[in-house]
C-alpha positions in Angstrom: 0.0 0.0 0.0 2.8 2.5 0.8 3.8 2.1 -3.2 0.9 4.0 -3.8 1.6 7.0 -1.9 3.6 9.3 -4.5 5.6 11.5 -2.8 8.9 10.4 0.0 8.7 11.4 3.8 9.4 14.6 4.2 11.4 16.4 6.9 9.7 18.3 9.0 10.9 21.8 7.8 9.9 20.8 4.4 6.4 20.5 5.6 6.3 23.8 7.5 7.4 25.2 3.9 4.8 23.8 2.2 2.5 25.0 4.5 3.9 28.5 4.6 3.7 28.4 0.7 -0.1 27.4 0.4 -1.4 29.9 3.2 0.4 32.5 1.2 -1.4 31.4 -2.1 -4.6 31.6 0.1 -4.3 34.7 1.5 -2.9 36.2 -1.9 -6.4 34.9 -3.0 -8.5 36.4 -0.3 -6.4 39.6 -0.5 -7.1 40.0 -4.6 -10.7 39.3 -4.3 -11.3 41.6 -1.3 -9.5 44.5 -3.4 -11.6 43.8 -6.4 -15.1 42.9 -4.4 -14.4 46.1 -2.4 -14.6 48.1 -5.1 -18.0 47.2 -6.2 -19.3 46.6 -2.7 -22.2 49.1 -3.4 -23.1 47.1 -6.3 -22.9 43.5 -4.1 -24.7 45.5 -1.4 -27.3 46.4 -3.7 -27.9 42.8 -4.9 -28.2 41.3 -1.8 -30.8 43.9 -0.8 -33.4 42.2 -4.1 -34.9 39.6 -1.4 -36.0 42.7 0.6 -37.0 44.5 -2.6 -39.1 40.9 -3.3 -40.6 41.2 0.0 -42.1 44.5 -0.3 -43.9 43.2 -3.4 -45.1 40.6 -1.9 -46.6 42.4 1.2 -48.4 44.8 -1.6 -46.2 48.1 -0.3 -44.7 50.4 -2.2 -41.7 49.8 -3.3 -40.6 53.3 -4.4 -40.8 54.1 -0.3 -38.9 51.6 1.0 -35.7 52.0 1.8 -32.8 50.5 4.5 -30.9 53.1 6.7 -27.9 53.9 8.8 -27.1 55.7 11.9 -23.6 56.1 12.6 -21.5 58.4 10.0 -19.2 54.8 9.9 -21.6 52.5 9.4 -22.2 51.8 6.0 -19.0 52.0 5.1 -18.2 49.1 7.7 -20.9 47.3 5.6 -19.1 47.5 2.8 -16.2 46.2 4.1 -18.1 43.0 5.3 -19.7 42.9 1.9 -16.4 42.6 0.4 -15.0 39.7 2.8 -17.9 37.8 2.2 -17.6 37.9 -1.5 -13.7 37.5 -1.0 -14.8 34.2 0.8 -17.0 33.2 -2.2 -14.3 33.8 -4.8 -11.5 32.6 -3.1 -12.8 29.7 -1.9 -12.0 27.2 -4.7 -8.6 28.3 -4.5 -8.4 28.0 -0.8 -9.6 24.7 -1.0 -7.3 23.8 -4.2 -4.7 24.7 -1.6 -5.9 22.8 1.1 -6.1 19.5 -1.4 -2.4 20.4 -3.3 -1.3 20.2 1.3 -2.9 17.4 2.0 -2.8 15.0 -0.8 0.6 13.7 -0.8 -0.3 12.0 2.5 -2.8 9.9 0.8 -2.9 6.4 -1.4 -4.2 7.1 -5.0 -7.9 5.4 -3.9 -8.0 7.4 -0.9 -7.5 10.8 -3.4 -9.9 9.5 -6.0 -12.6 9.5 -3.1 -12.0 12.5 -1.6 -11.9 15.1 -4.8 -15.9 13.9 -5.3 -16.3 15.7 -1.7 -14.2 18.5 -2.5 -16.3 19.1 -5.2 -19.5 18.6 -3.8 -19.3 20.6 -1.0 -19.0 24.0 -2.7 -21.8 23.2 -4.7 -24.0 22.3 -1.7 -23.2 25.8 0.0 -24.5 27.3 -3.0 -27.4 25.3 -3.4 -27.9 26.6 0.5 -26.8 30.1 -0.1 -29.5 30.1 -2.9 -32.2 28.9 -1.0 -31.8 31.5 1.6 -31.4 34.2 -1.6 -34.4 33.3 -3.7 -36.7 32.0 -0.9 -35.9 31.9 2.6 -34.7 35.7 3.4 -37.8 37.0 1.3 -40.4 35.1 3.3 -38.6 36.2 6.8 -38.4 39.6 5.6 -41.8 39.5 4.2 -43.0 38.2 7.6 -41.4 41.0 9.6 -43.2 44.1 6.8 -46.7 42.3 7.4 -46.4 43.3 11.1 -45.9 47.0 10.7 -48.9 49.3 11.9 -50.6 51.9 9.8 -51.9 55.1 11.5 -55.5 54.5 12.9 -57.6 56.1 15.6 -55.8 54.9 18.8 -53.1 54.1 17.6 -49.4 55.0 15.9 -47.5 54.2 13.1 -45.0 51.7 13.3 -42.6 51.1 10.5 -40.1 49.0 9.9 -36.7 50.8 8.6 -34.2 48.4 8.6 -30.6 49.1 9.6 -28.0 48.1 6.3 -25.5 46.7 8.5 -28.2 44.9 10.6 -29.7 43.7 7.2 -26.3 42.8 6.0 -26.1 40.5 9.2 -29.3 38.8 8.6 -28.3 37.8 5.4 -24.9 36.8 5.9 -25.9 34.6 8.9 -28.6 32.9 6.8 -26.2 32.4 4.3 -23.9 30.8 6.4 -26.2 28.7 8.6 -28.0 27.7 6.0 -24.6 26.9 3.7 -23.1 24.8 7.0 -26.1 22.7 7.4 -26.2 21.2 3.3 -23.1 20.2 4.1 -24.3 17.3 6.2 -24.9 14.6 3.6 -20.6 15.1 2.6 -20.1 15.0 6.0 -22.1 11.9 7.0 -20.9 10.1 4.0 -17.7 10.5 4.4 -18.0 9.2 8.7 -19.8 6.3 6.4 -16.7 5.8 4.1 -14.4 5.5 7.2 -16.7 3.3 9.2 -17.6 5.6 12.0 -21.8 5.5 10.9 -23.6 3.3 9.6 -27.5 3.9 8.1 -29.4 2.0 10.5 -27.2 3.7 13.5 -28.6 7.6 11.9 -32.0 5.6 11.2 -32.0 4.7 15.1 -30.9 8.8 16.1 -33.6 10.0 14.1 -35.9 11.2 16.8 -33.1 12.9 18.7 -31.5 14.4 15.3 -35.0 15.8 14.8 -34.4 17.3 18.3 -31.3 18.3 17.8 -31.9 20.2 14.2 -34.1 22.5 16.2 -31.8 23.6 18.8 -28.8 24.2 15.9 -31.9 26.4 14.2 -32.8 28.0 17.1 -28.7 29.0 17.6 -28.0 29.6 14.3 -30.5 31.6 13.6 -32.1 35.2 14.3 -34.6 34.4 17.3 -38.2 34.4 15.5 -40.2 31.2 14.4 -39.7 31.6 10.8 -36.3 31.8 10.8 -35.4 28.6 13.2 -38.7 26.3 11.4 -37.2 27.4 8.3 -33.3 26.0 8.8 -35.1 23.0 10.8 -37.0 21.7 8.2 -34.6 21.5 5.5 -31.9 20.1 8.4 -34.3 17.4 8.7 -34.8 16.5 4.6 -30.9 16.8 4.5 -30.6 14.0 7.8 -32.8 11.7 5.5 -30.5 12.5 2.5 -27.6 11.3 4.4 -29.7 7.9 5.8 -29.9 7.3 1.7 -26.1 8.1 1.2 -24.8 6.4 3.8 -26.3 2.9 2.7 -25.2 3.8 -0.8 -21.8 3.5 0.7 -22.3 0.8 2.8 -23.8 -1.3 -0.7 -20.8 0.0 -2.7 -18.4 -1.8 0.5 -20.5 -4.9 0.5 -19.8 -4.9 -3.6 -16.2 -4.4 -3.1 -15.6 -7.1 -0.4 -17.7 -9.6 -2.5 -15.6 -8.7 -5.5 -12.1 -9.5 -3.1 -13.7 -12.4 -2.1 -14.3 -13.8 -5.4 -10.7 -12.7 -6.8 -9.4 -14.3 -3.6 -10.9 -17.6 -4.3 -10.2 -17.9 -8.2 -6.5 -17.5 -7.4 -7.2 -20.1 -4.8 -8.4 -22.5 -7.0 -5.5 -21.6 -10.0 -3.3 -22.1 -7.4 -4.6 -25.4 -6.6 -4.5 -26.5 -10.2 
């Protein structure tokens, strides 16, 4: 099995070099996509504001009136700032995690590669998939949630409006983003404790109940604290658990094939040997 690895041990230094040299790709990365996101923050900004605008079409307001503010002199430009790290994340990300895999990959056999770049690929697009729920449905219906409760002016009563903040807006978002991002990677990450033996599908069958339990709580941290926001990160938790149920016995079929295939090599050579 060693004869598969590629590359010789390596000295301890050398690995500290090669370290040093893919964090300095990585932050090279970062640091070009932050200059160039930063300068069309107000542009980024402005698209991740279309959910709200979406919102305020669907609680029938005007859209033409509706606006997001700031109250510090600072404070939007801040935003900006966090606008551009974010997108720097985004954009940098498949690099980052080029670098991580160029690090890591002379440590593995050749079989143990070929399995792990399906991951590497599949996890970005499962952020996205995330990111994009939150962006064309999920951020809309919580923000369309929070116009419906604002008060029009009545005998008896005041006006309340809601005028949201842009860096408080910003945060919803982002968090969203990320919680919701973190949480589709569950099926890559139960499938590869499947791969290594650590779960098995009628283990996560049995934990269902308490994983039902426990998606609620992660919501309920994860989230902004209102209903919508924690039913609306449970419920997809919960499809993606059932997802990972399927994949894990995928793997643990694709095993059983393997080890019946070994077994049936092992015994033809048995028997030419006999012969």
């Amino acid at each position: 099995m060693t004869g598969d690895i590629d590359d010789k041990p390596q000295p301890l230094i050398e690995h500290l070099m090669e370290l040093r040299t893919r964090l300095m790709w990585s932050i090279a990365a970062f640091f070009v996509a932050f200059i160039g996101c930063f300068a069309f923050a107000k542009h980024l900004f402005n698209y991740l504001v279309y959910p709200y605008k979406w919102a305020v079409v669907w609680a029938h307001l005007d859209l033409a009136k509706s606006e997001l503010i700031y109250t510090a002199p600072q404070e939007f430009f801040f935003t900006q700032v966090k606008v551009a790290m974010f997108g720097a994340l985004v954009i940098s990300f498949p690099i980052i995690a080029a670098q991580i895999y160029k690090f890591v990959a002379p440590g593995l056999y050749k079989n143990e590669r070929s399995a792990f770049l399906p991951f590497l690929i599949a996890s970005p697009i499962l952020f996205l998939m995330g990111a994009a729920l939150v962006y064309f449905f999920f951020c809309p219906m919580v923000m369309w949630f929070f116009l419906k409760m604002q008060q029009a002016p009545a005998d008896g009563q005041v006006a309340i409006s809601l005028l949201p903040k842009v860096s408080e807006y910003l945060s919803l978002i982002m968090t969203l983003v990320f919680s919701f991002g973190l949480v589709f990677q569950l099926p890559v990450i139960t499938t590869l404790l499947a791969r290594v033996g650590l779960l098995t599908s009628d283990w996560l069958r049995q934990k269902r109940k308490f994983a039902i339990v426990f998606a609620f709580i992660v919501a309920a941290v994860l989230t902004p604290p209102d209903p919508m926001s924690q039913i609306g990160l449970a419920l997809p938790t919960i499809l993606l658990y059932e997802i990972s149920i399927y994949a894990a016995r995928l793997v643990e079929r694709q095993r059983s094939r393997q080890a019946l295939e070994e077994n049936e090599g092992s015994t033809e050579i048995a028997h030419t040997d006999n012969d």
